[in-house]
C-alpha positions in Angstrom: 77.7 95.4 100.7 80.7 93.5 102.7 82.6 96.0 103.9 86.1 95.1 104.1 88.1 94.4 107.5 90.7 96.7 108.3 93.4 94.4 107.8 92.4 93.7 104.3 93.2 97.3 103.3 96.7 99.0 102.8 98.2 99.6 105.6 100.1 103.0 105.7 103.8 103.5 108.1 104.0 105.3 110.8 105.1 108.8 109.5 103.5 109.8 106.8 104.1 112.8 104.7 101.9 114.3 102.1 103.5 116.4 99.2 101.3 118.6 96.5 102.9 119.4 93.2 101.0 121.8 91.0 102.8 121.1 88.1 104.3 118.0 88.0 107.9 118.6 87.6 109.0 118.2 91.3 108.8 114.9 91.9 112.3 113.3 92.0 113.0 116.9 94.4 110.4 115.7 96.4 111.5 112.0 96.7 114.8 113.0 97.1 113.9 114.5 100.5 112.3 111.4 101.8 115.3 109.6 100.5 117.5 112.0 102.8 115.3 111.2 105.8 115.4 107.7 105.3 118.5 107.3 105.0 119.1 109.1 108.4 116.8 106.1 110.3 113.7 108.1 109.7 110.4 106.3 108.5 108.7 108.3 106.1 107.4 107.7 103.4 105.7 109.7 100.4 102.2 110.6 99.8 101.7 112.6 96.7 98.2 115.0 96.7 96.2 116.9 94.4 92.4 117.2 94.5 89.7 117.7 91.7 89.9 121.9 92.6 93.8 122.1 91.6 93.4 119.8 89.1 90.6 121.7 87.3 92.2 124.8 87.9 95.3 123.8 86.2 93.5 121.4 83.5 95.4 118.1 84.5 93.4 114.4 85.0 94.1 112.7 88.4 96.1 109.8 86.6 99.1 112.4 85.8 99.3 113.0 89.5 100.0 108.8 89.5 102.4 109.0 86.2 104.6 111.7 88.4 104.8 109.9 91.3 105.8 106.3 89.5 108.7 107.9 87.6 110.3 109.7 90.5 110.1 106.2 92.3 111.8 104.5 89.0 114.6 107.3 88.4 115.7 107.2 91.8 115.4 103.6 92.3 113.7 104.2 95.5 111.7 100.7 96.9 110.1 101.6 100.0 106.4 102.6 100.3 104.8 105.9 98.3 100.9 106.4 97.8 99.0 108.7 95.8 96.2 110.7 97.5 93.2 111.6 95.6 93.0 114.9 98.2 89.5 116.1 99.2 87.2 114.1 97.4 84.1 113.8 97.3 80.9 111.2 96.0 80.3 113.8 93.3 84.3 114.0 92.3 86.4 110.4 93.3 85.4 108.4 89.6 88.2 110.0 87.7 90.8 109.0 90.6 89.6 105.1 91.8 91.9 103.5 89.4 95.1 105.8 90.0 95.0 106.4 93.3 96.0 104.3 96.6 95.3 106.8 99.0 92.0 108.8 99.2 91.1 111.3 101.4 87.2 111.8 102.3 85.9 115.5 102.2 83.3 115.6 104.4 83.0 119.4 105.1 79.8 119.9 103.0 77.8 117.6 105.6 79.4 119.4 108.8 76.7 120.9 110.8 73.6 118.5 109.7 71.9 116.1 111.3 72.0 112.5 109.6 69.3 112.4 107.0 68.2 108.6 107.7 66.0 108.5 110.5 67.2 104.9 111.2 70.8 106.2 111.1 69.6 109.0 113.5 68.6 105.8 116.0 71.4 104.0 115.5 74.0 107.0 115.7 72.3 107.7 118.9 72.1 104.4 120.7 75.6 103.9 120.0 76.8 107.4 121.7 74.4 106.9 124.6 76.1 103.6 124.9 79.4 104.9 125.7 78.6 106.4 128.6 81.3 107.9 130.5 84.4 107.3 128.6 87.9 107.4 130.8 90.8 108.2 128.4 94.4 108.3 129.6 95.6 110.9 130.7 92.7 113.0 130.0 89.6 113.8 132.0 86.6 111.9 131.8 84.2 112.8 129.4 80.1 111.7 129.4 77.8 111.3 126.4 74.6 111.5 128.1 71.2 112.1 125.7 71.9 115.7 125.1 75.5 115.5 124.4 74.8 112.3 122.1 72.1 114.5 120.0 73.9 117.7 119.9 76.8 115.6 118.0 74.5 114.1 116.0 73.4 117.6 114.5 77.1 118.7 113.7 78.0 115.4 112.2 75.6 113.0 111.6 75.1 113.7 107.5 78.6 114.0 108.0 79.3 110.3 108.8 76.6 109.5 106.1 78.9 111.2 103.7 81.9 108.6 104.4 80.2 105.9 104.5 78.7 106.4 101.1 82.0 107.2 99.6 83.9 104.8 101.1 81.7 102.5 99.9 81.8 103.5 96.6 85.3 103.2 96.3 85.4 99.9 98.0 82.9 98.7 95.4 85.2 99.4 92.8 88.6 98.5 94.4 87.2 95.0 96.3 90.9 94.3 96.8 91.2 96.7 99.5 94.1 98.1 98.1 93.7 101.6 99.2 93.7 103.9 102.4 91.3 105.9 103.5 91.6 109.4 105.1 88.4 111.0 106.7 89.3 115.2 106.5 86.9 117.7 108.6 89.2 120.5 108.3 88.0 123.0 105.5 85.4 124.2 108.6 85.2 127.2 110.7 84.4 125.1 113.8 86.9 123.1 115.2 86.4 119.5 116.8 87.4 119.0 120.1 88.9 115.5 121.6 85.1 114.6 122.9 83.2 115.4 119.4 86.8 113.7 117.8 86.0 110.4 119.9 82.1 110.3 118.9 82.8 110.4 115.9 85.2 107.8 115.4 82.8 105.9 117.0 80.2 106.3 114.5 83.0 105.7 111.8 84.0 102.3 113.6 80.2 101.4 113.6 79.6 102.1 110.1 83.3 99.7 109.2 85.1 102.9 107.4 88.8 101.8 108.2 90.0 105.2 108.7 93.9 105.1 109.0 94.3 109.1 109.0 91.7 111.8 110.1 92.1 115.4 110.0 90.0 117.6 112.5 90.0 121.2 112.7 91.8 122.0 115.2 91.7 125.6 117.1 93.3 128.4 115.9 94.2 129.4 112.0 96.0 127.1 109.2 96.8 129.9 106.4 97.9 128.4 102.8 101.9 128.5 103.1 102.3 130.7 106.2 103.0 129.8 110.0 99.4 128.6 112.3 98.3 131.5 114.1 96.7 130.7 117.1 97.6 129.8 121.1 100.4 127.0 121.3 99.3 126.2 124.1 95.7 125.5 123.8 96.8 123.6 120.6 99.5 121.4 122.8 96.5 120.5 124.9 94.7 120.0 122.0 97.0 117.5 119.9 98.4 115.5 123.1 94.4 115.2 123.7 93.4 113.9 120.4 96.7 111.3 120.0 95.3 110.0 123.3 92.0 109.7 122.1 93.0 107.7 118.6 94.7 105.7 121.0 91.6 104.6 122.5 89.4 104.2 119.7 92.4 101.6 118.1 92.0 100.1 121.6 88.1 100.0 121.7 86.8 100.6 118.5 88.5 97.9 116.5 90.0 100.6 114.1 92.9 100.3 112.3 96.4 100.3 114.3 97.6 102.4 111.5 95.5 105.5 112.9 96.9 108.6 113.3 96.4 112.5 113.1 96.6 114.3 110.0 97.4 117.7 109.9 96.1 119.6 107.1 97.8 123.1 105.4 100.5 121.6 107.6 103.4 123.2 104.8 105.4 125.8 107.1 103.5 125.8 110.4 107.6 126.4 111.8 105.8 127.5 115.4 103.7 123.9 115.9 106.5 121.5 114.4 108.8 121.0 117.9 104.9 120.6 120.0 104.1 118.1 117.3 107.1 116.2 117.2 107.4 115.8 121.2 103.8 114.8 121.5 103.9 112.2 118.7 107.5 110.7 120.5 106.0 111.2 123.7 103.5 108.4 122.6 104.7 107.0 120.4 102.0 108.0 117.9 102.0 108.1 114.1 101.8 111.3 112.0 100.8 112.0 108.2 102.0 116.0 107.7 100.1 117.2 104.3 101.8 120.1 102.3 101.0 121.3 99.3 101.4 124.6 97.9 104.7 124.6 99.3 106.2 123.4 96.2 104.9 125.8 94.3 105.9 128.8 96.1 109.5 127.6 95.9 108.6 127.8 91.9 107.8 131.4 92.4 111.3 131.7 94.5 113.3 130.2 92.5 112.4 132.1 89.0 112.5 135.4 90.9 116.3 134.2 92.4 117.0 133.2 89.1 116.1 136.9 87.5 115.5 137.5 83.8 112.7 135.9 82.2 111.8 133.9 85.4 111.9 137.1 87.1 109.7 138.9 84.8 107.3 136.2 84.5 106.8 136.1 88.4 106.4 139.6 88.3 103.8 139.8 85.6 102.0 136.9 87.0 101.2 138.6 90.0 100.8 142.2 88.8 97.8 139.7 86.5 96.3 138.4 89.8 96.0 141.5 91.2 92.9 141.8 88.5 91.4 138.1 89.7 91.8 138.5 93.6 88.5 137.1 94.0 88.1 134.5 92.1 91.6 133.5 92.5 91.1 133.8 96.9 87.2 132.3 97.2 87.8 128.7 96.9 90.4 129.1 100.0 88.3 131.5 101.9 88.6 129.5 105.1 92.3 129.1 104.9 94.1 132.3 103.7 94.0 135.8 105.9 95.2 138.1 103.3 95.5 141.9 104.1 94.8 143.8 100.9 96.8 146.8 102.0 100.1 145.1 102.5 100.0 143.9 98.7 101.9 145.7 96.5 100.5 147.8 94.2 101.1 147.3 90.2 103.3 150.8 90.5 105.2 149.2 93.1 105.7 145.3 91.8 107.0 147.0 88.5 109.7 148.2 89.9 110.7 145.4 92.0 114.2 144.0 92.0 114.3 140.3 92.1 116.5 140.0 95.6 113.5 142.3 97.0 110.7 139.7 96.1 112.5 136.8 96.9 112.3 138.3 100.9 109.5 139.2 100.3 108.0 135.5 99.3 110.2 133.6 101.1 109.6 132.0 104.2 111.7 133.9 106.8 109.6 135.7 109.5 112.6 137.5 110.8 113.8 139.3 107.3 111.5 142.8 108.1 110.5 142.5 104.1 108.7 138.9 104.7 105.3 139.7 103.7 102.6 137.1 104.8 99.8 138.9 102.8 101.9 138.3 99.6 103.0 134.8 100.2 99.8 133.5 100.7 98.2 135.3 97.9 101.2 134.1 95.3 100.0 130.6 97.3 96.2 130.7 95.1 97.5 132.7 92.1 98.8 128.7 90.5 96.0 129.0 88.1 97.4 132.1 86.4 101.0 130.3 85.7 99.2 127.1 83.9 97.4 129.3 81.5 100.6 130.5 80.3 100.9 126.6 79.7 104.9 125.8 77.6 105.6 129.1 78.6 106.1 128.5 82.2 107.1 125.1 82.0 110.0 126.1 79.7 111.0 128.4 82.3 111.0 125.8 84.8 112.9 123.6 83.2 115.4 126.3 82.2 115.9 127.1 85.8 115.4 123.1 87.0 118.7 123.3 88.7 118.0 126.3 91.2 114.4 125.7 91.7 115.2 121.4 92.9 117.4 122.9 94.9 115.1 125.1 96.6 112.3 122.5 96.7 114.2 119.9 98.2 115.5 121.9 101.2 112.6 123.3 101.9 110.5 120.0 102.3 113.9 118.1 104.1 115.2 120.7 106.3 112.6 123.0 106.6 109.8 120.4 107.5 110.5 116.8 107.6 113.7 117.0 109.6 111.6 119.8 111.8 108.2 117.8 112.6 109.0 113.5 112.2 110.9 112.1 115.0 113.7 110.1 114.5 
């Protein structure tokens, strides 16, 4: 099939910044910090994401996801850009979200670490890394894909590229209009990519014409649901600055889109990376698309257990529930939670919890000595449990609307956008 030419296909800002909503009653919060930041000079705009696991878990269809996102950008009258993200799809998942979605981000973790399966795609794959040669970035060292280098590549992510093509092409059979953007996402892996396997493989995706605007390596070091990275800041300053560098050459050389930029996945309160990430991407005048998610919904949690009574005791009950369903509740983010079993509260304990206690607890301040990380992330997976209480919870938040927007919205405006996009 013709594959379509970058400039045919939606072209995404600069700054970019990618906000989940479990529920679907955050929206005009969430807008309403992108509003703030706009109208301070800054260039964001909104991505709203949800993939086929949260949605399944919760029992909602991809086009409410779309229905949310409209609304917010009708009540507040806002007219600049917004996208909805059908968030870590795959060929066996993206039908349900082709016709309500603008944005789709291509999960290629399950290919990661196989060779491609095509023999003639093996050939080609390998003629074009040879073919690089020594490659001289700017300000980087020089980096070589001789034969060895080219196949080892090729075994950790030729399938890989296979993957995107296929679903990229799927959804360009059904959108011929272009009128999408695509995100390739290699995070959800334990081994990271670093700026030489990064710049192979946008290679491969620039021979294959997948118009990748945003891609999301793994980088070094650990992106826990809701909690700050753990890892060297260092090594990671190296290895941002190096892979902004590299995107810059593969717009340069590759003929990819100039829309390209990093994507930083489980980016939602990584407090320690935001000032490295915001000098680098000023520094080069880079792009940036942060993705958050489970944010939101631990500012539900927050705000029901600030607002006591019934909220309270729901929170409380919820989690005193998930206690029972800790595996099923923590496997399908095994690779991105670090939970420590000891430090969570034991039913005993969580009965007799007041609600100033919890909210310390839950809420995002590492110098309060009660902040516990275990808990946060764990109330981070335990979603599912509040949508099977279905009116029930949503009664309560709209009962407590007032103090949980409030919450909501500062935490995305001053606790991250302000924090990570230049001005």
């Amino acid at each position: 099939m013709r594959n379509l030419h970058p400039r045919q296909m939606k072209q995404l800002p600069r700054f970019t910044f990618g906000m989940g909503d479990r529920f679907g009653r955050q929206g005009e919060a969430q807008l309403r910090s992108v509003l703030d930041a706009r109208a301070l000079g800054m260039d964001v705009a909104p991505v709203w994401n949800k993939s086929k696991r949260e949605h399944t878990l919760i029992g909602t269809e991809p086009q409410s996801l779309r229905n949310e996102a409209d609304a917010a950008v009708r009540a507040l009258d806002y007219d600049g850009p917004y996208f909805v993200d059908a968030d870590h799809i795959t060929i066996e998942t993206v039908d349900d979200f082709i016709a309500c979605s603008d944005f789709f981000t291509l999960d290629i973790a399950d290919s990661l670490g196989k060779p491609p399966r095509s023999v003639d795609n093996a050939d080609r794959y390998r003629q074009t890394l040879e073919a690089l040669g020594s490659v001289s970035v700017e300000g980087m060292e020089t980096v070589s894909f001789d034969p060895e280098s080219a196949s080892a590549l090729l075994e950790a992510y030729g399938a890989a590229i296979e993957a995107a093509k296929a679903l990229y092409e799927k959804i360009a059979a059904a959108r011929p209009d272009g009128d999408f953007a695509v995100e390739i996402s290699m995070d959800e892996t334990e081994t990271p990519q670093g700026p030489k396997e990064l710049l192979g493989i946008l290679r491969l995706l620039a021979l294959e014409n997948i118009p990748a605007q945003t891609i999301a390596p793994k980088f070094t070091g650990r992106f826990n649901k809701g909690v700050d990275y753990v890892g060297d800041l260092e090594q990671f300053t190296v290895e941002f600055e190096s892979d902004v560098l590299v995107l810059a050459y593969a717009i340069k050389n590759f003929g990819l889109p100039s829309s390209l930029k990093l994507s930083v996945h489980s980016g939602s309160d990584k407090f320690s990376l935001y000032p490295i990430i915001k000098d680098i991407v000023t520094k080069h005048n880079a792009g940036l698309h942060m993705k958050t998610a489970g944010t939101t919904w631990l500012e539900e949690v927050i705000g029901l257990a600030e607002a006591g009574g019934a909220g309270f005791d729901f929170v409380k009950e919820l989690y005193i529930d998930a206690l029972d369903h800790y595996d099923a509740l923590t496997a399908p983010y095994s690779t991105v939670l670090y939970i420590d079993r000891s430090q969570l509260p034991s039913v005993k304990v969580a009965r007799g919890w007041k609600s100033e206690d919890l909210v310390a607890m839950v809420e995002h301040d590492q110098e309060n000595p009660l902040f516990n990380s275990s808990l946060r992330q764990f109330f981070h997976v335990a979603f599912k449990l509040a949508s099977k209480a279905g009116d029930g919870y949503y009664s309560l938040l709209d009962e407590n609307a007032g103090i949980i927007n409030r919450r909501v919205h500062h935490n995305l405006f001053q606790r991250h956008i302000l924090k990570v996009f230049p001005e």
